[in-house]
LONUKE-921302 format. One record per residue (C-alpha): x, y negated, z negated. Coordinates in nm, 3 decimals, always signed. Last residue first. Example, Ala and Ser with C-alpha at 12.3 -4.5 7.8 and 13.67 -1.06 7.14 Angstrom:
// LONUKE-921302
<site X="+1.367" Y="+0.106" Z="-0.714"/>
<site X="+1.230" Y="+0.450" Z="-0.780"/>
// end
This chain:
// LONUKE-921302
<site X="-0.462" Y="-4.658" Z="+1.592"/>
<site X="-0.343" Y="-4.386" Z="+1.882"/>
<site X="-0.008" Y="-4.364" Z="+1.758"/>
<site X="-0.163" Y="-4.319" Z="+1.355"/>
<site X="-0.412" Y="-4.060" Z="+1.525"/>
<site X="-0.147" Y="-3.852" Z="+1.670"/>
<site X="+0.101" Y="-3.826" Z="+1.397"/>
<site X="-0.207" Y="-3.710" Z="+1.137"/>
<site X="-0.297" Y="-3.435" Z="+1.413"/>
<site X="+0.074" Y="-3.280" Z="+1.455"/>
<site X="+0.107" Y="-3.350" Z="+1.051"/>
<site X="-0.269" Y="-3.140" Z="+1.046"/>
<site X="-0.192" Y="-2.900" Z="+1.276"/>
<site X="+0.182" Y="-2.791" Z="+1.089"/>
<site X="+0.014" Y="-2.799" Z="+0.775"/>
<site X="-0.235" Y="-2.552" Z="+0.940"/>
<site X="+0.033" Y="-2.322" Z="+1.125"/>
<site X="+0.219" Y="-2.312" Z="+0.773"/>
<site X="-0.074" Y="-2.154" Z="+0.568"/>
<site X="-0.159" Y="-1.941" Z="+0.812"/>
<site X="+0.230" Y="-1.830" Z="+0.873"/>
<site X="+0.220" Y="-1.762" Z="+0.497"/>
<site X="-0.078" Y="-1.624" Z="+0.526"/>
<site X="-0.010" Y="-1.353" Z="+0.794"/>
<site X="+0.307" Y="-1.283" Z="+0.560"/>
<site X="+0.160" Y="-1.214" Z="+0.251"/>
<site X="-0.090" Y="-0.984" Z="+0.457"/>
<site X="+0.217" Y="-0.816" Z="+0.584"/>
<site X="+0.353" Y="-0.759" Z="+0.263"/>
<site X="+0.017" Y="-0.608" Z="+0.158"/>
<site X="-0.027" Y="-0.346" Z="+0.385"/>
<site X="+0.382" Y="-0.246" Z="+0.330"/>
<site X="+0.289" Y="-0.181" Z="-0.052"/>
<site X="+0.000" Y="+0.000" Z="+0.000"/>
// end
């Protein structure tokens, strides 16, 4: 169960960072656009 859960850890890890990344990529955006 061990190996299950290490790649759940990981999925959210990369989750986690994919949606930080989004929302600097989308924060950048709208302050050159206003």
């Amino acid at each position: 169960n061990e190996p299950q859960g290490n790649i759940v850890s990981r999925f959210g890890l990369r989750l986690v960072y994919s949606a930080t990344l989004v929302s600097l990529l989308s924060a950048s955006f709208a302050g050159l656009v206003l």
